[in-house]
Structure formats: structure tokens, C-alpha cells
C-alpha positions as CSV (number, residue, x, y, z in Angstrom):
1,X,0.0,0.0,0.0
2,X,1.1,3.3,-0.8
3,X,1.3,6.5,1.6
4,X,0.8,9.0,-1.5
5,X,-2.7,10.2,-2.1
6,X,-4.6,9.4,-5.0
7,X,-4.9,11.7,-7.6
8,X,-8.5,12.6,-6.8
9,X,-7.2,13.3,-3.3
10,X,-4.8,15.6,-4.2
11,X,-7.4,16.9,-6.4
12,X,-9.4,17.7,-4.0
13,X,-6.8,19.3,-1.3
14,X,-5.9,21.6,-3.6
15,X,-9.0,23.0,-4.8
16,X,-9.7,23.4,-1.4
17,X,-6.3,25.2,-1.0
18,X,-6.7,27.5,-3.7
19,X,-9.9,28.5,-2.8
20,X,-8.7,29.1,0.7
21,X,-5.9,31.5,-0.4
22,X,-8.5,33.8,-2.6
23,X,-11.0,34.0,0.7
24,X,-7.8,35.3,2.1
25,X,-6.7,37.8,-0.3
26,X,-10.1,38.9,-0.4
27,X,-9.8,39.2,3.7
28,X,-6.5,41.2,3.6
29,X,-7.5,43.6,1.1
30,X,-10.6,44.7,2.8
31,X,-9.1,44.6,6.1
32,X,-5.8,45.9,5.3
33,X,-6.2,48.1,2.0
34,X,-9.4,49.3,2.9
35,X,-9.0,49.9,6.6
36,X,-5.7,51.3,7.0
37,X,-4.5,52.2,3.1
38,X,-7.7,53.6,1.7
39,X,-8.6,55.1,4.7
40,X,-8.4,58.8,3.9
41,X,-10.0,58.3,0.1
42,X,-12.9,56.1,1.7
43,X,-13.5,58.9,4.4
44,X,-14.6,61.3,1.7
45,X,-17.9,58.8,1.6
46,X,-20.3,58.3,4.5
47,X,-22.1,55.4,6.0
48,X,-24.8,55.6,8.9
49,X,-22.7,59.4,9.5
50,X,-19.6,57.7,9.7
51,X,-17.0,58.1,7.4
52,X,-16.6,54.8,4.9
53,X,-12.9,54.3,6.3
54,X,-14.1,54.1,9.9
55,X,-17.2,51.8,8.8
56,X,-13.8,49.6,7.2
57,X,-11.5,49.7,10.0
58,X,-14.6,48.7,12.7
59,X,-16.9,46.9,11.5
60,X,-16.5,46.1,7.5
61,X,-14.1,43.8,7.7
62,X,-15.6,41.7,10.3
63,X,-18.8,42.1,8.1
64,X,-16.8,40.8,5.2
65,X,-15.1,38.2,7.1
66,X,-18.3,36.4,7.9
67,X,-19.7,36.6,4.7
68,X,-16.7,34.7,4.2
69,X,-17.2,32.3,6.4
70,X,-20.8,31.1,4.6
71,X,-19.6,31.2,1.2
72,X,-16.6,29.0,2.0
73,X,-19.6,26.4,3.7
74,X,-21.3,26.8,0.4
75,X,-18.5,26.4,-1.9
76,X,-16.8,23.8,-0.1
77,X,-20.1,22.2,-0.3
78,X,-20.1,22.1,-4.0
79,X,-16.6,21.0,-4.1
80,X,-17.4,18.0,-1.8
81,X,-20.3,17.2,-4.1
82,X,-18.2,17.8,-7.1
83,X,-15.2,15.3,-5.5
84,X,-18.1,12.8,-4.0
85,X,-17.1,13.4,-0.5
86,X,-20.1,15.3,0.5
87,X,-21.9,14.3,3.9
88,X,-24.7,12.0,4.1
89,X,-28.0,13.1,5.8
């Protein structure tokens, strides 16, 4: 027996992987580019009264960050579907 994964294994991982690392990009450029790096062009917009760069550097990015959350659930979903490792009621 071998201890390297099958190819649909490594399939898998790294579709997982990939879509990991774009969740995360998307993550660091909201919480980093738009909460500290945009900050002074985003604070010439306003949200609530508060100015767009203080709604980024608050609350946005944790607002983002659990919209990230479901859409990796649903597209993991789809990719355990798609591999034929999904969970069985």
C-alpha cells in the first residue's frame, strides 16, 4: 500500500487550498487596503454618519469576514459534491 494520495485526493486538497488562499486575499485587502491604506479616500464617503474608512476599519471587515465564512460552507459544499465526498443526511 502506498502512503501517497490518489490523484482525486490531491485533487481535492488543492482545490480546497486554492480557494482558501483567494478567501484570504479577499480578507487582507478589505481589512488591510481598505481599513488602513484607503482610509483617507474612503472617508470622503459616509455610512450611517460615519465616514466609509471608519465603517472599514470597525466593522466592514468583520462584516466581510463572515460573509466569508458562509460562502466557504457553500462552496466547499459544491466542491465535496463535485469530488463525491459530500456528507450524508
Amino acid at each position: 500500500m502506498s502512503d501517497r494520495p490518489s490523484d482525486s485526493a490531491a485533487a481535492y486538497w488543492q482545490a480546497n487550498i486554492r480557494l482558501v488562499l483567494k478567501l484570504l486575499a479577499v480578507w487582507f485587502v478589505v481589512s488591510y487596503g481598505c481599513g488602513i491604506l484607503l482610509v483617507d479616500v474612503l472617508n470622503n464617503f459616509y455610512i450611517g454618519g460615519y465616514p466609509l474608512g471608519y465603517f472599514f476599519a470597525q466593522q466592514g471587515s468583520i462584516y466581510v469576514f463572515l460573509f466569508l465564512i458562509f460562502f466557504y460552507a457553500f462552496r466547499m459544499n459544491k466542491i465535496d459534491r463535485e469530488f463525491g465526498v459530500e456528507e450524508k443526511d
